[in-house]
C-alpha positions as CSV (number, residue, x, y, z in Angstrom):
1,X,-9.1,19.2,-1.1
2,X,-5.9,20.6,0.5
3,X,-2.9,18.5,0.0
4,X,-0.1,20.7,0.7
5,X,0.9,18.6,3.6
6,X,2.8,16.0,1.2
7,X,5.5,18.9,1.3
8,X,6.8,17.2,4.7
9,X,7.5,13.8,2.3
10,X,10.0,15.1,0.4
11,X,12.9,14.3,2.4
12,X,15.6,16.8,4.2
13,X,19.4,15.0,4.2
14,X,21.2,17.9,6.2
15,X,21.8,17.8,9.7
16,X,21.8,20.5,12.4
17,X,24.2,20.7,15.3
18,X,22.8,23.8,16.8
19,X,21.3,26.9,16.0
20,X,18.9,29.7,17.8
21,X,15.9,30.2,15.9
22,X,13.7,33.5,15.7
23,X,10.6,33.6,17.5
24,X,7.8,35.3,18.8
25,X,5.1,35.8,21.2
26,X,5.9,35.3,24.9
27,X,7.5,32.0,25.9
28,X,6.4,31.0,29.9
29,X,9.1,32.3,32.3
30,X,8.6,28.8,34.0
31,X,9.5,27.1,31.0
32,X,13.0,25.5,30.5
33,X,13.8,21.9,28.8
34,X,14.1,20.4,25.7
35,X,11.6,18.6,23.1
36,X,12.7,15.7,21.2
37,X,10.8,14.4,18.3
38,X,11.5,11.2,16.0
39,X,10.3,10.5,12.5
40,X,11.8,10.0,9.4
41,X,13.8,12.2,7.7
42,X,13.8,11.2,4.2
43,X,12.5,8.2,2.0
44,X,15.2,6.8,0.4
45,X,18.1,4.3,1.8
46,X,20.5,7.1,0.4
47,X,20.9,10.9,0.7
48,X,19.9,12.6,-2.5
49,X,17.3,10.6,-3.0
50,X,20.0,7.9,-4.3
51,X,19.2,4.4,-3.3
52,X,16.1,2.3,-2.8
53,X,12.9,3.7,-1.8
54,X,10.3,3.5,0.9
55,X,7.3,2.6,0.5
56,X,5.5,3.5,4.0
57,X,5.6,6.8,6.0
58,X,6.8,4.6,8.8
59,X,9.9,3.1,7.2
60,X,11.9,6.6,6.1
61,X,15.3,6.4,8.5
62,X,15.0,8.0,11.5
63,X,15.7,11.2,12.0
64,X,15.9,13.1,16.1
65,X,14.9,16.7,16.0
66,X,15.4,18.9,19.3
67,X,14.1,21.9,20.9
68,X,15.5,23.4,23.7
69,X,13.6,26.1,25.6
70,X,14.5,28.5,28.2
71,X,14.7,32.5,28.8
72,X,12.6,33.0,26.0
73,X,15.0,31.8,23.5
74,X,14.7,28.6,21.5
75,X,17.4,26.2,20.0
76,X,17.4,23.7,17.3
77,X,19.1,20.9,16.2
78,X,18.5,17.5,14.0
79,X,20.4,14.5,13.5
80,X,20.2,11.0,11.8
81,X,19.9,8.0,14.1
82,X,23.1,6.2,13.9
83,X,21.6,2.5,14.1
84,X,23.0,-0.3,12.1
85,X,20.3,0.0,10.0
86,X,21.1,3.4,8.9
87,X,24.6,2.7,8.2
88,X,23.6,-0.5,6.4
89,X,21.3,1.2,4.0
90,X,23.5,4.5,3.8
91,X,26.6,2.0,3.0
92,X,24.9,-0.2,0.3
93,X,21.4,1.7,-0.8
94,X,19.4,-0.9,-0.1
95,X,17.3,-1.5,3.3
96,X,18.3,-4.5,4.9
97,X,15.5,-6.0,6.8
98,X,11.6,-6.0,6.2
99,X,10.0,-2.9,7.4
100,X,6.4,-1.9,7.7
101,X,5.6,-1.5,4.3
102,X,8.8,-2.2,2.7
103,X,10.8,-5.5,1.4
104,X,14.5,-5.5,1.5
105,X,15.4,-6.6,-2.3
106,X,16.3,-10.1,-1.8
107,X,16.9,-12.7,-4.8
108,X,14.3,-16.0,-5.0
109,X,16.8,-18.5,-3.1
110,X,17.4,-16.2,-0.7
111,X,13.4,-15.8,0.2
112,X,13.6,-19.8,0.3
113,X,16.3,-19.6,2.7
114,X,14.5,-17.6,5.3
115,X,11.4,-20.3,5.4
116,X,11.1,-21.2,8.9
117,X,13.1,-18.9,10.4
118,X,12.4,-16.2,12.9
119,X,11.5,-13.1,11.0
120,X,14.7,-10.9,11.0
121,X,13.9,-7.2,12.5
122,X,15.8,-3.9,11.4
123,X,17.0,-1.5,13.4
124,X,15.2,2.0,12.5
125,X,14.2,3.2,15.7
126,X,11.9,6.0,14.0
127,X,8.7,5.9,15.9
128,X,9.0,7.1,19.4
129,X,11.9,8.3,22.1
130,X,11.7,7.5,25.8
131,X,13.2,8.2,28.8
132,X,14.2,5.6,31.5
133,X,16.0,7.0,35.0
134,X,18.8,8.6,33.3
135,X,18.7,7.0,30.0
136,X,17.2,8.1,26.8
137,X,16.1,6.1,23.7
138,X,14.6,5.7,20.6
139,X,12.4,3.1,19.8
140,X,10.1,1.5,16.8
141,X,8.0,-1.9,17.0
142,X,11.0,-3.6,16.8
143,X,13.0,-5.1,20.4
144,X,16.1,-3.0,19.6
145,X,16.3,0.2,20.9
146,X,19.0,3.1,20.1
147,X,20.6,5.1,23.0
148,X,21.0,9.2,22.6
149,X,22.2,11.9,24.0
150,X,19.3,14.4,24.7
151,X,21.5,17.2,24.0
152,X,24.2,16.6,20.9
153,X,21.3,13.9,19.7
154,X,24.7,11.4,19.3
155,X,23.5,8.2,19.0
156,X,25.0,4.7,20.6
157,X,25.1,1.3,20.2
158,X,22.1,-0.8,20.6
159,X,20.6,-1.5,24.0
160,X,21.2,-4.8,25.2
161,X,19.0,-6.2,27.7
162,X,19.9,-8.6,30.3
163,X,17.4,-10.8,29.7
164,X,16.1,-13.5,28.1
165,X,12.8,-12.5,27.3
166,X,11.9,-13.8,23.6
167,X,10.5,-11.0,21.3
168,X,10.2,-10.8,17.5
169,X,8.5,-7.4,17.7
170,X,6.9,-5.4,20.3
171,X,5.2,-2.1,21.7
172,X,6.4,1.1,20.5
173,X,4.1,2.8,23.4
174,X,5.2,1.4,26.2
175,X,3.9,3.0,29.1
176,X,5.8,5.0,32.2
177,X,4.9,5.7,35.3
178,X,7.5,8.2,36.7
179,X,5.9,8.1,40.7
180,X,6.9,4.0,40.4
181,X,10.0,4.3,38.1
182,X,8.4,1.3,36.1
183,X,8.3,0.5,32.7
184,X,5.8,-2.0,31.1
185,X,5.2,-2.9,27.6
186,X,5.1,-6.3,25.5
187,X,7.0,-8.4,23.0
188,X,5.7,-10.5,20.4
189,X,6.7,-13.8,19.9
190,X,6.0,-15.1,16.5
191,X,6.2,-19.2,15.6
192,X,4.3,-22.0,15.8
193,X,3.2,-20.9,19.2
194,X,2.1,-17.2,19.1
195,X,2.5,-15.6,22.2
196,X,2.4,-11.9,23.9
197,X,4.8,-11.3,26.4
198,X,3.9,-8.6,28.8
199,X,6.6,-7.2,30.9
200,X,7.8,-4.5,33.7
201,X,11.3,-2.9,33.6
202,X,12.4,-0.7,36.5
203,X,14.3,2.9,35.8
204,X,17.5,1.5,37.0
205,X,17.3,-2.2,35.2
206,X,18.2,-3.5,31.9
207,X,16.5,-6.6,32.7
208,X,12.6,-7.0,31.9
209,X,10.6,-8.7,34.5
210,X,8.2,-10.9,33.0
211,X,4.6,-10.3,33.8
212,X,2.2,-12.7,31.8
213,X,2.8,-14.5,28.9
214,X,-0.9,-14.9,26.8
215,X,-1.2,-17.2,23.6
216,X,-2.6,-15.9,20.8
217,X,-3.8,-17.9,17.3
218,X,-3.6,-14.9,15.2
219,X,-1.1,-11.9,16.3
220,X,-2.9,-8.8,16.1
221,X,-1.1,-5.3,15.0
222,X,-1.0,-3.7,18.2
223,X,0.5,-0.5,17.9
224,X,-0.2,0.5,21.7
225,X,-2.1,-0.7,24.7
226,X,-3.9,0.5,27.8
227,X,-2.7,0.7,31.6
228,X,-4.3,1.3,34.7
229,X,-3.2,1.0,38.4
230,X,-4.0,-2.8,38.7
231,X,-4.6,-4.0,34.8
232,X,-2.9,-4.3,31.6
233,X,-5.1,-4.1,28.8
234,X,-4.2,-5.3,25.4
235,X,-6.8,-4.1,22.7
236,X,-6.3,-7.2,19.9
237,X,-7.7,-5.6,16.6
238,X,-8.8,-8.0,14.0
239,X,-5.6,-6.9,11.7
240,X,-4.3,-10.1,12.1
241,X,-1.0,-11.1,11.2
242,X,0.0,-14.5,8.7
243,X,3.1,-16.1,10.6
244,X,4.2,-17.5,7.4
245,X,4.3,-14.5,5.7
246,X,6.4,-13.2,8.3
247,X,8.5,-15.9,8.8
248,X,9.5,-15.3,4.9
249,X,10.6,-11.9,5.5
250,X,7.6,-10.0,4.1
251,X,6.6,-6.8,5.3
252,X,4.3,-5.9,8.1
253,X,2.0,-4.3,5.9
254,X,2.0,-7.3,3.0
255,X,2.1,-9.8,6.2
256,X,-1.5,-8.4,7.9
257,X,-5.1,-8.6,6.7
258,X,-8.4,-7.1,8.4
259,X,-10.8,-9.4,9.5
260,X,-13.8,-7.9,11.2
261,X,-15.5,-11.3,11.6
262,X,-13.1,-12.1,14.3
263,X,-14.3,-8.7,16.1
264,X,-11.8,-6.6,18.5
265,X,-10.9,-8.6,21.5
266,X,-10.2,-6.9,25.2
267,X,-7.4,-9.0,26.8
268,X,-7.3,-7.7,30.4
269,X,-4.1,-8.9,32.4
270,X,-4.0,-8.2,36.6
271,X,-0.3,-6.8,37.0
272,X,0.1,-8.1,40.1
273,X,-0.2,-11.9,39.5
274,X,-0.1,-12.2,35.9
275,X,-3.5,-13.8,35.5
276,X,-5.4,-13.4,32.7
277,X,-9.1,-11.8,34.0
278,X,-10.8,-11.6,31.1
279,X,-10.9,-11.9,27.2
280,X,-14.3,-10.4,25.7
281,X,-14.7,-9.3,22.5
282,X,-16.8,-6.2,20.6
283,X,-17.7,-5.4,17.5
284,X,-14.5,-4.9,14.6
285,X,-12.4,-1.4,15.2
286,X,-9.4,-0.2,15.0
287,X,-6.8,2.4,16.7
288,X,-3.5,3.6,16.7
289,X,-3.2,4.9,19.8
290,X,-5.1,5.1,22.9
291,X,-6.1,8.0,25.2
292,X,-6.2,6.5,28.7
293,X,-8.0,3.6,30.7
294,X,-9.2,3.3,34.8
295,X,-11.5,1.8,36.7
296,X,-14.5,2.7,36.9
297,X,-15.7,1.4,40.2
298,X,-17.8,-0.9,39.3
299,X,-16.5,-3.7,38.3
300,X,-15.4,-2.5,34.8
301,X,-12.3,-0.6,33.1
302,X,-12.9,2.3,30.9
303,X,-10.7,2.6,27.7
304,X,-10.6,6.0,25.6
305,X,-9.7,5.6,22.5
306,X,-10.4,7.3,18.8
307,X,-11.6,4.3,16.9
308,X,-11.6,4.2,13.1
309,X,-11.8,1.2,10.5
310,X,-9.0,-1.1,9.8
311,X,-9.2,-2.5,6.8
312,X,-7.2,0.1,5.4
313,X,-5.2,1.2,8.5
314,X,-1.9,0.0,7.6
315,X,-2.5,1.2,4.0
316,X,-3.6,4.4,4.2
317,X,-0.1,5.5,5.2
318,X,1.9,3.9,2.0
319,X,3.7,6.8,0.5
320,X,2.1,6.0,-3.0
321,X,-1.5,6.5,-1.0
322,X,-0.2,9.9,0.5
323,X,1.4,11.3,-2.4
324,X,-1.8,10.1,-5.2
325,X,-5.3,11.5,-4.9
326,X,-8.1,10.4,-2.8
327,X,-9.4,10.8,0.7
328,X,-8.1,9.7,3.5
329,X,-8.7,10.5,7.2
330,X,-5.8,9.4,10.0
331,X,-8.7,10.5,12.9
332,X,-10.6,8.4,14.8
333,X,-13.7,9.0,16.8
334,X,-13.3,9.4,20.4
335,X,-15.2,6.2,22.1
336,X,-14.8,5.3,25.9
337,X,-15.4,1.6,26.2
338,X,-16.6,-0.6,29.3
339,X,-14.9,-3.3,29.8
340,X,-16.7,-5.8,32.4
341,X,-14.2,-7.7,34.3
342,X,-16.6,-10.8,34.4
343,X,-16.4,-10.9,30.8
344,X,-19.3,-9.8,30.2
345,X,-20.6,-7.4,26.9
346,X,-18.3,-4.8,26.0
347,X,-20.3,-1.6,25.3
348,X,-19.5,1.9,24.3
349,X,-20.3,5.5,24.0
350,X,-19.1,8.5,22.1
351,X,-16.8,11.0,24.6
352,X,-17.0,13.8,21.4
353,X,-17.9,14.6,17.4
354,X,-14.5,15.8,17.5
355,X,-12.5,13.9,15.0
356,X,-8.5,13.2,16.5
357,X,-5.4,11.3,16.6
358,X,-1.8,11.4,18.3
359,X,-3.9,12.3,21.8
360,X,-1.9,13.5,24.9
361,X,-3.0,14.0,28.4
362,X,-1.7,15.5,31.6
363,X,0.4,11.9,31.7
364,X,2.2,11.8,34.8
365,X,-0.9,12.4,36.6
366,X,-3.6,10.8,34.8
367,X,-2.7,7.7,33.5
368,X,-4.6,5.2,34.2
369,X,-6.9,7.7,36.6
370,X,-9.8,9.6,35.4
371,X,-9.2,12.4,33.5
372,X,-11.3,15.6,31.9
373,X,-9.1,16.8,28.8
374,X,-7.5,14.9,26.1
375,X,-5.0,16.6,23.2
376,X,-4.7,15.6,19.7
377,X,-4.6,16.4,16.1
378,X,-7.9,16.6,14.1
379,X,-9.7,17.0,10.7
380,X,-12.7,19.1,9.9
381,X,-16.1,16.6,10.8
382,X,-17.1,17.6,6.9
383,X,-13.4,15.6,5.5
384,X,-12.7,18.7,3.0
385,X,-8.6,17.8,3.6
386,X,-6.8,14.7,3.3
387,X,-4.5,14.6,6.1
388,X,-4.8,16.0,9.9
389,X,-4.5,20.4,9.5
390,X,-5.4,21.2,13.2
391,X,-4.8,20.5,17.1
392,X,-8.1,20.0,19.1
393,X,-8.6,19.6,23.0
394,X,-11.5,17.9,23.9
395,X,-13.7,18.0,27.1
396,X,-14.4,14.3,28.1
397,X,-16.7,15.3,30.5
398,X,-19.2,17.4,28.2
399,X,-17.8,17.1,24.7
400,X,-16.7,20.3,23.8
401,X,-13.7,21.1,21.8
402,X,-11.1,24.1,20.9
403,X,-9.6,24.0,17.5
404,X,-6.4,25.9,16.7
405,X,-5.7,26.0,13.0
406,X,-4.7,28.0,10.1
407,X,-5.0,27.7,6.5
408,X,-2.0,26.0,4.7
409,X,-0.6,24.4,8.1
410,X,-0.4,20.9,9.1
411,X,0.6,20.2,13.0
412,X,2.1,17.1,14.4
413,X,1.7,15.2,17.8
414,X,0.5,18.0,20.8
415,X,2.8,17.2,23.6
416,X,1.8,18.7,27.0
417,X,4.3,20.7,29.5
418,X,2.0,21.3,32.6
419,X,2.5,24.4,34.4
420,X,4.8,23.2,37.9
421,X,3.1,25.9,39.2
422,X,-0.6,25.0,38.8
423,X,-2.7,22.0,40.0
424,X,-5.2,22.5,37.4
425,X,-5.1,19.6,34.8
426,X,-4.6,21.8,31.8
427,X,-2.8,24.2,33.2
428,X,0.4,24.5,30.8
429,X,1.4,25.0,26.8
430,X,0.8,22.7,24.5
431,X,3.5,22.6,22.1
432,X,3.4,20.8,18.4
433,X,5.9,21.3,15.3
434,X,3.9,22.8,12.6
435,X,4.5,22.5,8.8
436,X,3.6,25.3,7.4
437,X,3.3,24.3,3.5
438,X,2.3,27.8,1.8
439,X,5.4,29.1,3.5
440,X,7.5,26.0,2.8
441,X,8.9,26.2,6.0
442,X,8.1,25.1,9.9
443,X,7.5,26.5,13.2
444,X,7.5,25.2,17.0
445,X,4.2,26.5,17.8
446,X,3.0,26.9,21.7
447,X,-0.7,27.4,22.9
448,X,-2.1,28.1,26.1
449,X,-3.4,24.3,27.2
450,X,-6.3,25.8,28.8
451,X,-7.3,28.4,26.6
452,X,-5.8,27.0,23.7
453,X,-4.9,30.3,22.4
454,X,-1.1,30.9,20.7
455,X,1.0,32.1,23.2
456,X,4.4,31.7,21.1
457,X,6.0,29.9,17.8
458,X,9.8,29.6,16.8
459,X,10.3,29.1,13.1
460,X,12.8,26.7,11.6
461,X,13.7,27.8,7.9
462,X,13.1,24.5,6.4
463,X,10.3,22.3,5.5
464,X,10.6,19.9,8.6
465,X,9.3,15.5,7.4
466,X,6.0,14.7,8.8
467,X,7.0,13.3,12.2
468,X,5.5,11.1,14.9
469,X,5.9,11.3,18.5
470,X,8.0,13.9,21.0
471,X,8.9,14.0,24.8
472,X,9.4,17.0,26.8
């Protein structure tokens, strides 16, 4: 099996304040913005790989990466997120506060001491960046997100709410709908009362509206959620969460266990009132992220999603895992669920063969609305890699695909730029950051988003860390 990808876990400590990169192919005269991308940069609290070390992909310090695009020319920069997190571990080469798969070293009395006490929350915002009215931030599955600028990638101080909305960790995929200017998402509130807070938050707020509040006995790792025009729908996996072990500062992925007896439970909330419609459950599954939910008309919701087992979702993403031998498949298969609103059975049926993860859609259109073409990154049906080493676009509609790929390369998240001169839904360029691991170095790589064909690529002369998500 190919394993070159574990290239992109090696780390890269220097920072980038600007620089134009080569490229090739034609760049689309209508395109002109800027790509930001999140992930971690290295896996150690210190630079030089001084320090103590991570032990997830998900807990490296986070690391804001940007391409800017216009007149056929392409810019780069890269710079640390600034959070007190970062500073903490860069200051003392130790991480400060339980992360997903990594324990802050902490003596036995001070373990003691934290019994009973709300589980403390760092503040690495490494997993996603957003953009609210005029204000851009990045954000992890903790409540404190870190302010940037899009363009110098400076960061600020963290955002403070003014609210009192009580959240021990939350939704790193909260959804936006640009035509309402309206956030929503949801907090978790750990304790002897368990609770999910769903909320709105409008473009020009800082304070978060509360929509429903919905008890829980066992938290569920909820790494994203569905939204449609009238319904929140929170997909609660069976990776269920000890409180206890929480509460005494233990990591996410020491804290969680998988229990498919409990099945995966649909909680479907009406955003207008609050109410809670229905809570059904189906068979055990797990998913990262979700491709897009609507009514169907019926009296049901349809949620798209690539479903895989849990038991070692949280796992399979240790750094030990990714750097040993052994298979491992980050894809999920692409399942649209029905969702009765009675409460009736859940059922399903599979959109595509097609293998994929990271999916992205023609967003500001299609959320929550029917859709024909998802985005994402794949692996061959016969697993003869270990890690995701192509970008797929599948038809929901009929189930075909179109693969890019090329030996030795392993692509991140597809983000979709649509075409502001085209109503077709994938007209546009799809455009992922692409290690490149025979070459030892990376590219920004642009296809055609309906014929999925390279149209151009912009090479950055350094092995770029395996990232997570982008906005355009």
């Amino acid at each position: 099996m190919d394993d070159g990808f574990r290239v992109g876990l090696e780390g890269l400590d220097s920072e980038v304040t600007g620089t134009e990169l080569a490229t090739s192919g034609t760049w689309p005269a209508w395109l002109s913005g800027t790509l930001v991308r999140n992930g971690p940069g290295r896996f150690t609290a210190q630079p030089g790989g001084r320090g103590q070390a991570a032990e997830h992909w998900f807990d490296g310090p986070a690391l804001l990466q940007r391409f800017t695009v216009g007149d056929g020319r392409v810019s780069y920069a890269r710079r640390y997120v600034r959070s007190p997190a970062w500073r903490e571990a860069t200051a003392t080469g130790a991480f400060g506060f339980a992360e997903v798969g990594t324990t802050p070293p902490r003596s036995w009395p001070a373990r003691v001491a934290r019994l009973g006490r709300p589980p403390q929350t760092g503040t690495n915002a490494v997993v996603n960046v957003l953009r609210l009215g005029g204000r851009h931030i990045a954000v992890t599955e903790t409540p404190d997100a870190i302010p940037y600028d899009p363009l110098t990638l400076e960061t600020g101080d963290v955002l403070r709410y003014t609210d009192d909305l009580p959240g021990d960790w939350c939704c790193a995929h909260p959804h936006h709908e640009r035509d309402r200017g309206l956030l929503t998402g949801f907090t978790v509130e750990y304790g002897r009362r368990t609770r999910y807070h769903v909320y709105e938050l409008a473009d020009d707020s800082l304070e978060r509206r509360l929509v429903a509040t919905v008890p829980t006995d066992r938290p569920s790792y909820m790494h994203s959620f569905a939204l449609t025009t009238d319904h929140v729908v929170l997909v609660e996996y069976p990776l269920v969460a000890s409180t206890p072990s929480l509460l005494a500062g233990r990591s996410i992925v020491d804290s969680h266990v998988w229990r498919p007896d409990r099945g995966t439970r649909f909680t479907v909330v009406e955003r207008a009132s609050g109410a809670v419609v229905c809570r059904t459950t189906a068979p055990a599954f797990f998913c990262y992220h979700q491709v897009n939910a609507f009514d169907d008309g019926d009296g049901a919701l349809l949620v798209d999603l690539p479903s895989t087992g849990g038991e070692q979702a949280l796992h399979q993403f240790d750094l030990a895992a990714l750097r040993g031998p052994g298979p491992r498949n980050p894809a999920g298969e692409l399942r649209r669920y029905r969702v009765p609103l009675d409460g009736g059975p859940v059922t399903y049926r599979l959109l595509s063969a097609t293998p994929l993860e990271f999916p992205a859609l023609a967003y500001d259109e299609r959320l929550g609305r029917p859709y024909r073409f998802v985005y994402g990154v794949g692996t061959p049906e016969s697993l003869t890699t270990t890690f995701s080493d192509r970008l797929v676009k599948v038809d929901v509609e009929d189930g075909r695909s179109r693969t890019w790929a090329q030996p030795g390369c392993w692509p991140g998240e597809p983000v979709l730029v649509r075409d502001p001169t085209s109503a077709a839904e994938d007209a546009g360029v799809v455009l992922s950051v692409v290690l490149d691991s025979r070459r030892r170095r990376s590219f920004l790589l642009a296809l055609d988003a309906g014929t999925f064909r390279e149209v151009a690529r912009a090479e950055v002369p350094d092995v770029l860390p395996l990232g997570f998500h982008g906005q355009w």
